[in-house]
C-alpha positions as CSV (number, residue, x, y, z in Angstrom):
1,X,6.7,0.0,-12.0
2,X,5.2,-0.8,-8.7
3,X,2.5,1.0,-7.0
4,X,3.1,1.5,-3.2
5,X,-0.1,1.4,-0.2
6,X,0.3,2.7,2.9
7,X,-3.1,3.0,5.1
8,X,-1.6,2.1,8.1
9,X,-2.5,5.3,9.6
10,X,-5.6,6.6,11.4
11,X,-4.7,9.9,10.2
12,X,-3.8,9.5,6.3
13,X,-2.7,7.3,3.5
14,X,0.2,7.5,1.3
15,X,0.5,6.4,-2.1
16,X,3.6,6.1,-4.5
17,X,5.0,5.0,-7.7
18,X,8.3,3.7,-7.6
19,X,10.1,2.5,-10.5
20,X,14.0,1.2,-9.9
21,X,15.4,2.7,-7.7
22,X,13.4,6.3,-7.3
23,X,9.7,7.6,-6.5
24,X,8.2,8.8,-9.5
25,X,5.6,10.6,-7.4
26,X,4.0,10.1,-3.9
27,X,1.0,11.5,-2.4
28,X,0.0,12.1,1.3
29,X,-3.7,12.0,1.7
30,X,-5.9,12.9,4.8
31,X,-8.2,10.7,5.7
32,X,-9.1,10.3,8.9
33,X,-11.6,7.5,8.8
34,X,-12.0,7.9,5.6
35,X,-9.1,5.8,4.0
36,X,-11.9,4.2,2.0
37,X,-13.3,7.1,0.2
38,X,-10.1,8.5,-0.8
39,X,-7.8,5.5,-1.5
40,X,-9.0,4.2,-5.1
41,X,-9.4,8.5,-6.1
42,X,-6.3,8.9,-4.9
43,X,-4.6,6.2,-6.6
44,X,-6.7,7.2,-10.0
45,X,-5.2,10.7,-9.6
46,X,-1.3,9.7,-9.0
47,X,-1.3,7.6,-12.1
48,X,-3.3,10.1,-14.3
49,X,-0.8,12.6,-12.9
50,X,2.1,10.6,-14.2
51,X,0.2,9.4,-17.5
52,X,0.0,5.7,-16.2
53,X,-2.2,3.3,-16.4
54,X,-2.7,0.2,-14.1
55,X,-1.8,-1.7,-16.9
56,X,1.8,-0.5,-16.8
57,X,2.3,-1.2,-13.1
58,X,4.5,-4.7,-12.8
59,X,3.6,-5.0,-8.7
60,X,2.3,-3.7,-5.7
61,X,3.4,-3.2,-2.1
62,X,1.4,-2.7,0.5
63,X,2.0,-2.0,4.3
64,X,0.2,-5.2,6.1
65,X,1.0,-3.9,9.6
66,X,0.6,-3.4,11.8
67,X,-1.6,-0.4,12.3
68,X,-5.6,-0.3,12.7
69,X,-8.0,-2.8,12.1
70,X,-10.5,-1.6,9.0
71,X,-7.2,1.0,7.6
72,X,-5.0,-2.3,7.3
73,X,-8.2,-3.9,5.9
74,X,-8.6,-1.2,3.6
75,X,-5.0,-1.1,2.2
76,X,-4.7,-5.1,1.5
77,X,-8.1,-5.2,-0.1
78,X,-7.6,-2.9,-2.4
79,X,-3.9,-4.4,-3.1
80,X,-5.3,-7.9,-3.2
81,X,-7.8,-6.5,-5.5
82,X,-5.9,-5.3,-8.1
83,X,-3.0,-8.0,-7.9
84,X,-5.6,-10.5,-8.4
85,X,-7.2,-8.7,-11.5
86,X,-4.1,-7.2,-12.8
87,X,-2.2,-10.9,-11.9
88,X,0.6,-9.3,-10.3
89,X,2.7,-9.8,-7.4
90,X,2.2,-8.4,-3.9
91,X,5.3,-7.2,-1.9
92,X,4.2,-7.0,2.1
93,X,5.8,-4.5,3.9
94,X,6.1,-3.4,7.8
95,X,5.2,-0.2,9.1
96,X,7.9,-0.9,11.5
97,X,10.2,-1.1,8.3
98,X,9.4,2.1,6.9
99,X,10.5,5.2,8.8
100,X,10.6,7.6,5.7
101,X,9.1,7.5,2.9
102,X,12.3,8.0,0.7
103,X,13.8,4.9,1.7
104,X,11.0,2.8,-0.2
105,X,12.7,2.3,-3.3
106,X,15.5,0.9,-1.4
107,X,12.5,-1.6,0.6
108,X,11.5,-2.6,-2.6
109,X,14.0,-2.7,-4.9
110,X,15.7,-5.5,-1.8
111,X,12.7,-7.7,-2.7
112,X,12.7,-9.8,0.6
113,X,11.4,-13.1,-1.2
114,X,9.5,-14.6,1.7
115,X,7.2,-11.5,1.6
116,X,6.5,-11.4,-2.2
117,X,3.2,-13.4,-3.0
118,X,-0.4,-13.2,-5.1
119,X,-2.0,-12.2,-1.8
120,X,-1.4,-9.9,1.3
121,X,-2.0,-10.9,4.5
122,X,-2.8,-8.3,7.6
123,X,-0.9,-8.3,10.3
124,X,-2.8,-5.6,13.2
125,X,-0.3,-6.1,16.2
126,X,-3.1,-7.3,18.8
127,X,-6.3,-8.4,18.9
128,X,-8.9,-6.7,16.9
129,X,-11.1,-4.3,19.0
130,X,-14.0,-3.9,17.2
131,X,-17.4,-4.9,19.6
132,X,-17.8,-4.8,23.0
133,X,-16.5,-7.3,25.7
């Protein structure tokens, strides 16, 4: 079972549970700016939902980019997070890659090798913007 991360998104994050080749259950959370108060609740409440624990999940995938500086930041830490502490692999996806949601058992389940590690790397697109010039 793989549990999918998507705060690539000013505007909300999606979560999801894919196992084979279907979405147990997604959920499309608003959170403007707020990606990191609602992203570990959210992810509590999808597997409780489901009666899962992390301990059943056998990877992650996470959207690296690109997409917003802290919201990519947001997404991979938490991924890194729990792939380090669960010791589980990290699939990276592209935004670019993922047009609808329903195709993502098809993303994953393709397994693209080079992108499947212990850590996620972020990938914003440009140059972070985050002080003044």
């Amino acid at each position: 079972m793989i549990l999918f991360i998507d705060t690539a998104d000013l505007k909300q994050l999606t979560i999801a549970v894919v196992q084979k080749d279907k979405i147990v259950d997604k959920k499309i959370i608003s959170a403007q700016y707020r990606q990191s108060e609602k992203l570990l609740p959210g992810i509590d409440q999808l597997l409780r939902k489901n009666k899962l624990n992390l301990k059943k999940l056998t990877g992650l995938a996470v959207v690296v980019g690109p997409g917003p500086f802290t919201a990519i930041r947001i997404g991979i830490a938490t991924a890194n997070a729990l792939a380090f502490s669960l010791n589980l692999p990290i699939l990276s996806l592209d935004k670019k890659d993922i047009v609808d949601i329903n195709q993502l058992p098809d993303l994953i389940s393709k397994k693209n090798h080079k992108k499947i590690s212990k850590l996620a790397v972020p990938k914003y697109g440009k140059e972070p913007n985050i002080t003044i010039k």
